[in-house]
C-alpha positions in Angstrom: 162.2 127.8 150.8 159.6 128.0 153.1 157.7 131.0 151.3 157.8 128.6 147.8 156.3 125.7 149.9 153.4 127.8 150.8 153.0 129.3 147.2 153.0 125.6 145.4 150.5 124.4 148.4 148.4 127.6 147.7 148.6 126.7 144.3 147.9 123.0 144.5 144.6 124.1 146.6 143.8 126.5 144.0 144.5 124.7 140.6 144.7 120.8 141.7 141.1 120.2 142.2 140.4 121.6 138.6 143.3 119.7 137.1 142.3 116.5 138.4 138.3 117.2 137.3 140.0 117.7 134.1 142.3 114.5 133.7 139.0 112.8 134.8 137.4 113.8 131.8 140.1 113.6 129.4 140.3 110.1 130.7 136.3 109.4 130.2 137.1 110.9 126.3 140.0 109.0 125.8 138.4 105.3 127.1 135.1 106.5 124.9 137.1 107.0 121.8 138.8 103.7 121.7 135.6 101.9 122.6 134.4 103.1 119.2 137.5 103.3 117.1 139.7 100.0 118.9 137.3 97.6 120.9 134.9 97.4 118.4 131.9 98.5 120.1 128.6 99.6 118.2 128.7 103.2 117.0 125.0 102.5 116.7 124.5 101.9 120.3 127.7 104.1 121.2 128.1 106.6 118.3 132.5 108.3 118.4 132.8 111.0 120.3 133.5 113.0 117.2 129.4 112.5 115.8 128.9 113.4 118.7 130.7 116.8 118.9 129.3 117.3 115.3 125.8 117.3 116.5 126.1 118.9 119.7 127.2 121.7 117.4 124.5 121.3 115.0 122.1 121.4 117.9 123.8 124.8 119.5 123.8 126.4 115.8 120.0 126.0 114.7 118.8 126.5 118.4 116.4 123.7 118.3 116.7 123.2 122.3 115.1 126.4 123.0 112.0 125.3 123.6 112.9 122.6 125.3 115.2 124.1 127.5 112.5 126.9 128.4 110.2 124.6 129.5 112.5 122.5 131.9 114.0 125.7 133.3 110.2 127.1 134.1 109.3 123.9 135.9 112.8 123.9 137.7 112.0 127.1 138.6 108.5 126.6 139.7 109.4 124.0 141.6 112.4 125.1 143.5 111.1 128.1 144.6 107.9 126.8 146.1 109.5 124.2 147.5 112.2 126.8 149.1 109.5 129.1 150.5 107.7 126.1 151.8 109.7 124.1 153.4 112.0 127.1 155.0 108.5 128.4 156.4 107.3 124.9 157.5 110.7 124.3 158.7 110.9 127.1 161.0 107.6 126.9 162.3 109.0 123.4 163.6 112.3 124.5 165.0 110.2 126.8 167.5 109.0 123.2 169.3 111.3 120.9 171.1 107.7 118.6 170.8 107.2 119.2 166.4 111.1 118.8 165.8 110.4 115.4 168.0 106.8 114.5 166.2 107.7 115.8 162.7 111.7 115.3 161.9 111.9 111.4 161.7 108.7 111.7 160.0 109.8 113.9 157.2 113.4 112.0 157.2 111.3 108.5 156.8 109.0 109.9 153.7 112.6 111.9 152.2 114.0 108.3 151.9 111.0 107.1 149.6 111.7 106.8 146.0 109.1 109.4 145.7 109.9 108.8 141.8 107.8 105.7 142.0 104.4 107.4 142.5 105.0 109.7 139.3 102.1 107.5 137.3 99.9 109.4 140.3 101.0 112.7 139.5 100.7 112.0 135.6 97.0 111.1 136.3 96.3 113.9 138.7 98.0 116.8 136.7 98.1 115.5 133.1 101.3 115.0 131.1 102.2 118.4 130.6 104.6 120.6 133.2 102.2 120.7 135.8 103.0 116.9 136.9 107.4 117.7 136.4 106.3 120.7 139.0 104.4 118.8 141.6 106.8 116.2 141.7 110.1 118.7 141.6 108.2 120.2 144.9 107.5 117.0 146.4 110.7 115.4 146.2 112.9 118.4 147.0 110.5 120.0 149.9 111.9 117.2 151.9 115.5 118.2 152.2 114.6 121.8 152.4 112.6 121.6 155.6 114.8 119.1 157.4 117.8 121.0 157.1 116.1 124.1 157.9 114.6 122.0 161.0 118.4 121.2 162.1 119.7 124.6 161.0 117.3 126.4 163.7 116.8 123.4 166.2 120.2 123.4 166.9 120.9 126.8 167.4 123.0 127.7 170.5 120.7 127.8 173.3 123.4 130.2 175.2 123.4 133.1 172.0 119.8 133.2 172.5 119.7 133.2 176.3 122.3 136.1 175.8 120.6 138.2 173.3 117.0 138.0 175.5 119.2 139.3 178.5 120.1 142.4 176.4 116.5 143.4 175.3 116.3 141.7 171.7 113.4 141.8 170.4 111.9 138.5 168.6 112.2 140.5 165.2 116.2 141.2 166.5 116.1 137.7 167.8 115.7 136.0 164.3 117.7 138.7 162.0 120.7 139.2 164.2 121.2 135.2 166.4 119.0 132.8 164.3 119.9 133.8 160.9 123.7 133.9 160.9 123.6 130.5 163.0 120.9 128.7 161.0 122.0 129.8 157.3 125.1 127.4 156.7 122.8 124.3 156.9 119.9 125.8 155.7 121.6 126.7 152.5 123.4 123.4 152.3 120.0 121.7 152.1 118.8 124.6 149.8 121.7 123.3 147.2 120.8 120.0 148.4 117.3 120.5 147.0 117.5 122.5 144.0 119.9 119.2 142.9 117.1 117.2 143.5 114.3 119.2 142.1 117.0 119.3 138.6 117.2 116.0 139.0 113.8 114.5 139.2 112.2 117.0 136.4 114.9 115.8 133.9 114.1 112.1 135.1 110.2 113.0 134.6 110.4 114.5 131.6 112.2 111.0 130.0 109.3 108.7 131.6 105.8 111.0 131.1 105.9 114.1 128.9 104.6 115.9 126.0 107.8 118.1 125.7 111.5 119.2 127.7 114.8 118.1 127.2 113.8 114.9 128.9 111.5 114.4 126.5 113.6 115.5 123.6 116.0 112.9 124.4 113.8 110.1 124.8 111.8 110.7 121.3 115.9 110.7 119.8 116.4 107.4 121.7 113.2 106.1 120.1 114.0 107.6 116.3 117.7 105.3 117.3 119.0 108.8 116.4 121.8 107.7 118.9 124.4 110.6 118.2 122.2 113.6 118.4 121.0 111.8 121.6 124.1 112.1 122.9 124.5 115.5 121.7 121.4 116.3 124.4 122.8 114.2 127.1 126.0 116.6 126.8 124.0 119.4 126.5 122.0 118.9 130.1 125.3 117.7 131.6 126.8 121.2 130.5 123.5 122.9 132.1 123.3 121.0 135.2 126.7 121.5 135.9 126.3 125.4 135.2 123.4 125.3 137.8 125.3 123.4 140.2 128.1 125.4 140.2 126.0 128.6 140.4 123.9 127.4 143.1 127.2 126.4 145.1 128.9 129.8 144.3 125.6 131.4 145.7 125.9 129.0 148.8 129.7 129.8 149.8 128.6 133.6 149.5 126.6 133.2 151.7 128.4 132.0 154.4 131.2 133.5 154.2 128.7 136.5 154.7 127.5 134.7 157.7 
């Protein structure tokens, strides 16, 4: 008895989660369908879940996103790994001083809580509508949570592991691979996820407000055309690709510290 209580709770921890992302869903799909079919909303304002389908489809099959896509994944890119390399380096530089985590940390948590979105018009007029102004702003906004965790990730490293390893003869090179590292990494790559989310994020949100081309922008112009169910069909297809980057970022994350 005991031995099937531990294999349904095994299961349950396995399989539950997913079943319940699942219902939750089904249950979006479900309460969408009758709005259109039942409750007599506008299928010009909420086109069935069916168009929709049909165009997503249509959209897969001629491969019109391509471009689109390419683009937003090259500023993502861009963006997330300049603002990774930054703000780790920056971040670490700052860990090494009791006096810059003081000066620096509430100063970089003050600016992170600034809808830095707002000042997008300034980076539109600096760099221009095309990628370059998604880029700036994917670093900006995501920098921030890059560098703080890395900040608390090495600041708060166990004063006695490091005492320990000087008394043995570490050098500063063994120091940082072998004490700093494997301590630091968990939050560092939780604020890593943390940022890549927010670098997505904002370049999608860009790309809808100033932008001569991405998926952003591809949605916006079908908004404007009130080519509603192919708009939705786009909305679907960055949910699909978020979530695929999410997931992979998070799968790269746990890796990592179970590795730890």
């Amino acid at each position: 008895m005991t031995a099937q209580s531990g294999a349904r709770r095994k299961w349950l921890d396995r399989y539950g989660s997913r079943l319940v992302q699942v219902a939750f869903v089904a249950a979006i799909l479900l309460l969408w369908h009758l709005a259109t079919t039942r409750w007599g909303v506008n299928k010009i304002l909420l086109p069935s879940p069916l168009s929709v389908w049909q165009q997503f489809v249509d959209v897969i099959r001629k491969g019109e996103f391509l471009a689109d896509l390419q683009i937003t994944l090259m500023e993502l890119a861009v963006a997330f790994v300049v603002a990774t390399v930054s703000g780790t380096v920056v971040g670490y530089v700052i860990s090494r001083s009791p006096y810059l985590i003081k000066v620096f940390e509430p100063l970089f948590a003050g600016i992170y809580s600034i809808p830095i979105i707002l000042f997008l018009p300034l980076y539109v007029l600096f760099f221009g509508l095309g990628p370059a102004s998604k880029i700036a702003l994917g670093i900006t906004m995501s920098f921030f949570p890059v560098v703080l965790s890395t900040i608390a990730g090495f600041g708060n490293v166990d004063r006695v592991l490091v005492t320990a390893a000087k008394s043995m003869g570490a050098s500063d090179w063994q120091l940082f691979r072998h004490v700093l590292v494997p301590a630091a990494l968990p939050v560092v790559l939780s604020g890593l996820r943390m940022g890549f989310t927010i670098a997505l994020l904002s370049i999608i949100g860009s790309e809808t407000i100033a932008s001569l081309a991405g998926l952003g922008h591809r949605i916006v112009n079908l908004a404007e055309n009130m080519d509603m169910a192919r708009m939705f069909a786009y909305i679907v297809f960055v949910i699909i690709i978020a979530v695929f980057l999410n997931t992979a970022v998070s799968a790269l994350d746990a890796r990592g510290k179970r590795q730890r």
